[in-house]
N, C-alpha and C positions, 0 to 999 in steps of 0.2 A: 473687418478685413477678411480675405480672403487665402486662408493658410495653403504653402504651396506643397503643404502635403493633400490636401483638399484639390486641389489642381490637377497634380500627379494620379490621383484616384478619377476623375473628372474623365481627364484624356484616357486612362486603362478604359473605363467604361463607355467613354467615346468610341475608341477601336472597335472595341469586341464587337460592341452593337453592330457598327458597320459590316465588320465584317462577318456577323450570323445572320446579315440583314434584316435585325433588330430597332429597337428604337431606342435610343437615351434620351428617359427622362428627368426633369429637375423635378425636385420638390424641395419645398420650402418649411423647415416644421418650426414652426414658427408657435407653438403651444404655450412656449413662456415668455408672458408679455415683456417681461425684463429685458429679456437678449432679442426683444422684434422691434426693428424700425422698420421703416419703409425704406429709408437711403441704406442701411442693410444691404435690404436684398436687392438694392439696384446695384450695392456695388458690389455684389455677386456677379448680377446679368455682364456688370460691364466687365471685370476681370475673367468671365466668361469668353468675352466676344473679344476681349485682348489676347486669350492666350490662341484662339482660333475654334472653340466652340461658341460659333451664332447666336443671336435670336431668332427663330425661325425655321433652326436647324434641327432642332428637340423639340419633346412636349413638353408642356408646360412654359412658365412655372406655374406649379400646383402646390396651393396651401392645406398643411395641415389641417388648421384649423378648422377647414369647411368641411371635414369627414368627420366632427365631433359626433353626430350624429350616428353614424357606424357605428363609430370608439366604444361608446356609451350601451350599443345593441350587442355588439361583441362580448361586452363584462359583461352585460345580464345575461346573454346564453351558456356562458363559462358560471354563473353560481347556479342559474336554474338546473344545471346538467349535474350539479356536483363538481365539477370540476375549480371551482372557487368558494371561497365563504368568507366574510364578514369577521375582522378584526379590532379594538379599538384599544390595543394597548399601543403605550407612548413609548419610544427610545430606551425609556429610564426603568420604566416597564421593565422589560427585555432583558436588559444590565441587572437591574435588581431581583431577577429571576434563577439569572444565568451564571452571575458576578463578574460575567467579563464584560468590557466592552468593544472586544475584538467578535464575541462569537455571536452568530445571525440570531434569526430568529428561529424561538423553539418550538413553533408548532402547538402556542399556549390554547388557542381558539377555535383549533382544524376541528373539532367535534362537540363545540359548545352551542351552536345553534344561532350565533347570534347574526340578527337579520342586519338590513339595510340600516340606515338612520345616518344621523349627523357626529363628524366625527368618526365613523365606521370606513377603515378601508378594506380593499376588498386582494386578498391574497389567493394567488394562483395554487391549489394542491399538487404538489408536484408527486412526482410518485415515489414509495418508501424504496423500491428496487428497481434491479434495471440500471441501463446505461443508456445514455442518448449520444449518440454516431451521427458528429458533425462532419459529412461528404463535401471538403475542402479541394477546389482545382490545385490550390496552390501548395496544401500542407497537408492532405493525403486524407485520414479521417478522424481524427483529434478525439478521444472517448473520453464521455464526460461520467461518474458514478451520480446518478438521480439524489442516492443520501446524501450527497454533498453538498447537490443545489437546495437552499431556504426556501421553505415559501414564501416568493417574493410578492412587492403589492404591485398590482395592475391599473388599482384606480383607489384614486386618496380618500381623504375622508370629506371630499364636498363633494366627489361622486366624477370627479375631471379625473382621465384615465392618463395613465403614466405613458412614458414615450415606448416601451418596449412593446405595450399592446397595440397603442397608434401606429407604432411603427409597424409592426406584423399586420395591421387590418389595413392602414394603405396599400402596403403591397402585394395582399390579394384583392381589394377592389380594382386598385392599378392594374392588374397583371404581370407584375413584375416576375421574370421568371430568372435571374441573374443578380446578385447581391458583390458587388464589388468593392471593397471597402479595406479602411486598416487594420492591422492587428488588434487595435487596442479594442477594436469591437469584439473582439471572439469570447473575451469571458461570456460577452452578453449571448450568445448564440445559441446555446444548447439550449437557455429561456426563451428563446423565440421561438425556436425549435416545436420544445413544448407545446407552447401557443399554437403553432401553425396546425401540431396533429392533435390538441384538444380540440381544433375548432373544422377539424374536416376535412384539411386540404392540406395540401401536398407541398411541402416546405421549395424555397428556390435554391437555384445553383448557388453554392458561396464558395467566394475567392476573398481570403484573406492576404493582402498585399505587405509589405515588410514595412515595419516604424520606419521612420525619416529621424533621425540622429544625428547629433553636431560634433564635432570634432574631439569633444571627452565622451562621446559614445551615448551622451545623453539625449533622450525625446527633443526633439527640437518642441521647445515653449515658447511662445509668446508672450512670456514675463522675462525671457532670458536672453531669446535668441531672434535673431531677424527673420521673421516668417511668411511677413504680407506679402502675395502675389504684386499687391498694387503699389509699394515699396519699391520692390524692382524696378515694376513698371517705370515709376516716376526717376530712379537712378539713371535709366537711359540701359535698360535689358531689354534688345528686340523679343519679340515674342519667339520668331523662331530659333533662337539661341534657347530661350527659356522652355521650350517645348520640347526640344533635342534632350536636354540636358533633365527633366523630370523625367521621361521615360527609362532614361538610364539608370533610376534607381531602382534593382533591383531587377533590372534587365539589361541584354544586348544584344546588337543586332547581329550578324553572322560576318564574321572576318575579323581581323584584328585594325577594326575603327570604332569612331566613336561620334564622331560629327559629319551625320549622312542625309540626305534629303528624307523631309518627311511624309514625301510617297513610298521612299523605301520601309520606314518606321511602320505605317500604316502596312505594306504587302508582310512585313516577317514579323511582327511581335503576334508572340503566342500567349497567353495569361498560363498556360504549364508550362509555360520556360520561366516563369518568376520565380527565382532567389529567397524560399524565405526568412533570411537573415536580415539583419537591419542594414538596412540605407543610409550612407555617409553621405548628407547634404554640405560640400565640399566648395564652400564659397570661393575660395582661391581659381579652383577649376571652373567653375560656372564665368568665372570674370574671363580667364581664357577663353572657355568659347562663347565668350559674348564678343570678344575682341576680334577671334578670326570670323565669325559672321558678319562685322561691321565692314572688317576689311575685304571681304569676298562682295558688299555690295555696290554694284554700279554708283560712278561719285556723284549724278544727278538723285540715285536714291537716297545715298549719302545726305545731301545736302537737303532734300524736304526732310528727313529724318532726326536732322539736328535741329528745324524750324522750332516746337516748341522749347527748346532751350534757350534760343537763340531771341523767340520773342518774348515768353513767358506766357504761353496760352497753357489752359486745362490749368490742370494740376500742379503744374511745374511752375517755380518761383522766378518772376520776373530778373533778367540776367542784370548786373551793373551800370549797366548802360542805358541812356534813353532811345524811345523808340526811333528816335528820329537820327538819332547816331549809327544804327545800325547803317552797313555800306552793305546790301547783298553781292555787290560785284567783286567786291575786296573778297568778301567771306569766299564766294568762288573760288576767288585767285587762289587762297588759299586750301581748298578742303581736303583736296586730295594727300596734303601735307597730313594735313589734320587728322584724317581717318586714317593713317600706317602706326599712330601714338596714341591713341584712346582706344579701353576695353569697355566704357559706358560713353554712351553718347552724353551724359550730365560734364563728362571732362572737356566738353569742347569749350566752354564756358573760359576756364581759367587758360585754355590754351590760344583763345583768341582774343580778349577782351581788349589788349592795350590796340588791335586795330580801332577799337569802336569810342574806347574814353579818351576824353580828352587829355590826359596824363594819365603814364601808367602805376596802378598800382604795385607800391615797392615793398618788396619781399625784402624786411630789418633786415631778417640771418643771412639772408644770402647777400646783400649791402655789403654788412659787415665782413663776410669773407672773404667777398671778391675785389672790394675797393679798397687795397694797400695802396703803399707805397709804389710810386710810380703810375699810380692810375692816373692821376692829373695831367700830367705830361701826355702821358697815352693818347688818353679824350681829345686833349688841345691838337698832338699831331691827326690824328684820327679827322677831325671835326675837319681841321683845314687838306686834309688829301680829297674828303671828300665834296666839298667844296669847292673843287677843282675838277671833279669828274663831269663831263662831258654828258656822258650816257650811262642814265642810271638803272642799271638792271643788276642781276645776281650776280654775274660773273665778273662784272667792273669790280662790284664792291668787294666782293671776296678777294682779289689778287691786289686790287688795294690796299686793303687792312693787312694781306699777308706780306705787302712792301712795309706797312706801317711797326710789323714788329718784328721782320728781318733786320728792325735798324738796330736795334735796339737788343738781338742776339734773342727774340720771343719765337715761338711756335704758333701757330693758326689760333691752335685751341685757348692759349693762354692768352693771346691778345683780341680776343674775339669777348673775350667774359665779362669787361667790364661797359664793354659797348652792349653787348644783351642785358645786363641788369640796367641799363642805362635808359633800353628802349623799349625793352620789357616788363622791364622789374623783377625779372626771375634770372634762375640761372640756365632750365632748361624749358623746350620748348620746343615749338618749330623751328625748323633751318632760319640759322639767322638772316642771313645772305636776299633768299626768297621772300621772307617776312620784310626786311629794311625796303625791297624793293615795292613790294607793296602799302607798306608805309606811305610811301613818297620820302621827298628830298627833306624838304621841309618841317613834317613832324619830324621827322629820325634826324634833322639838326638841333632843332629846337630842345630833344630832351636831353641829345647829348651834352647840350652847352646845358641845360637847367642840372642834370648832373653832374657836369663841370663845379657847378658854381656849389655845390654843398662839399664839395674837396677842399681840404687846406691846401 
């Protein structure tokens, strides 16, 4: 999956590039084979080219793995220099040295000599004083004390180098001169830091962006909380809804708005106007403006935009209906209806489906509430007014039905409820009125009388 705090970092580092006339590039660090597939990283590429970063439009993708050969030349220049040396004590080691098992490592082997071999990992000498001044766009200059940082390992003990090295020597083979990324990375930084000036060169810009956090303030997890980009996707979140709305964590644009074209997004976001407090990824909100984006789009975009729900292509689970049942003309009829009541395109489903099946599926609870006493009569006068109607369109039916429960001392609303669960099976919905008329005469009698008949 494609975590949409991962996204939110994606697009920062999309802009800036653009706009230093830069390049964003992907890379892939794919070093541990556990967490690499192939369909991975495609549905990376593709939650990429959903939220509106291309293929074609970046470099890459670039695999770690094919820079082993650096990785590998990087640790031996850092032991040959003094700057690393060979350790092979275990965890337990460490603990039983130290007695804790909170406190690092103690610098048991930094002057013991001991060479390469199997089982030997190779630990960074970090320096006993000094501080290292992490130059932050977004959080100013973060000082780290050198005694604090452990000598940490670089490359394990079968000689495969750890991600902090790979990562620092990609992105000077790469060229990377801009580091855009989350909080949670910044403990790691002052080690890369490190890295960067034991081995010669001139560390990049970093921008530490704000956590993404859920509604008790906690990391948004992905053992806890809904995070997949491609989740949304498949919920029916337009992209540009979802684009709008991760920029704004932790930024905004100038005036008091919040859902602006993303030409404007791309001319004003600045990475030194980023917030760095943590980001309330604020589901409630996102669904709002997923709902005015739906509703701001043209009803023919509308209506290809509901297509995969409607038929069940890609990702999205075939709707209740068979294919052949589906009426494109009806759904027409209706869409414009449709799209002022859904905040995800996946609700079009249960808002339109008793056009498409052959009987509508009945909502028990709402049955049960709506179909009292008196409903039978209701139905029965109901059924034969309209029955009698001439010209079946909205307007007939409505001032029909509202003659049908004038008689009887009812209101629109309350004689209306038992004919919607009747042809809907829900209680709410689209306009009944416009809905019966595209029904036709004859489904919208036939289930009134099939609902007649489960009334005593």
């Amino acid at each position: 999956m494609f975590h949409v705090g991962g996204a939110r970092s994606a697009l920062q580092n999309w802009i800036y590039a653009k706009q230093q006339g830069g390049v964003f590039v992907l890379r892939i660090e794919d070093t541990d084979a556990a967490r690499n597939k192939p369909e991975w990283t495609e549905g990376i590429l593709s939650a990429l080219d959903w939220i509106g970063i291309s293929r074609g439009s970046y470099e890459g993708p670039y695999f770690q793995s094919e820079n082993a050969g650096e990785h590998r030349a990087a640790a031996t220049r850092l032991y040959e220099s003094g700057r690393a040396y060979y350790c092979d004590c275990t965890r337990e080691d460490v603990q039983a040295r130290t007695g804790s098992q909170y406190q690092g490592y103690d610098g048991y082997h930094r002057d013991r000599g001991l060479g390469p071999g199997p089982g030997h990992a190779l630990r960074f000498r970090t320096p006993d004083e000094g501080t290292t001044v992490v130059v932050d766009l977004i959080r100013g200059e973060p000082t780290f004390e050198n005694k604090l940082i452990e000598d940490f390992v670089i490359a394990r003990g079968d000689g495969s180098p750890v991600f902090l090295l790979a990562n620092v020597v990609d992105d000077m083979t790469m060229g990377i001169t801009h580091v855009i990324r989350a909080e949670e990375h910044l403990p790691n930084t002052p080690k890369q830091q490190l890295l960067w000036d034991a081995l010669g060169v001139k560390p990049p810009v970093w921008a530490h962006v704000p956590v993404v956090v859920n509604e008790k303030r906690q990391k948004l997890s992905k053992r806890r909380d809904k995070v997949a980009l491609e989740a949304y996707r498949d919920e029916g979140y337009l992209a540009g809804a979802m684009r709008n709305y991760l920029m704004l964590l932790g930024w905004a644009p100038s005036g008091d708005r919040e859902i602006v074209p993303w030409s404007v997004i791309e001319d004003e976001f600045r990475l030194e106007e980023v917030n760095p407090s943590p980001a309330f990824f604020d589901e409630k909100k996102l669904r709002a403006f997923n709902g005015e984006y739906i509703r701001a789009l043209p009803v023919a975009e509308f209506v290809d935009a509901c297509q995969p729900w409607l038929t069940g292509t890609g990702t999205i689970a075939p709707p209740p209906w068979q294919p052949e049942e589906f009426d494109a003309d009806a759904f027409a009829a209706v869409a414009s209806l449709a799209q002022t009541r859904i905040a995800v395109l996946s609700e079009i489903v249960p808002n339109v489906d008793f056009l498409f099946l052959a009987s509508p599926t009945i909502d028990e609870a709402a049955w049960t509430k709506t179909m009292k006493d008196g409903s039978a009569e209701l139905l029965d006068d109901a059924v034969a007014a309209f029955e009698a109607l001439e010209s079946w369109d909205a307007e007939a039916l409505k001032s029909t039905l509202e003659a049908v429960g004038a008689e009887r001392g009812l209101k629109l609303g309350k004689t209306q409820a038992p004919v919607r669960v009747a042809v809907t099976g829900r209680t709410v919905g689209l306009p009944l009125f416009e809905s019966l008329e595209v029904l036709g005469r004859e489904r919208t009698l036939t289930r009134m009388r099939a609902a007649r008949l489960r009334l005593p």
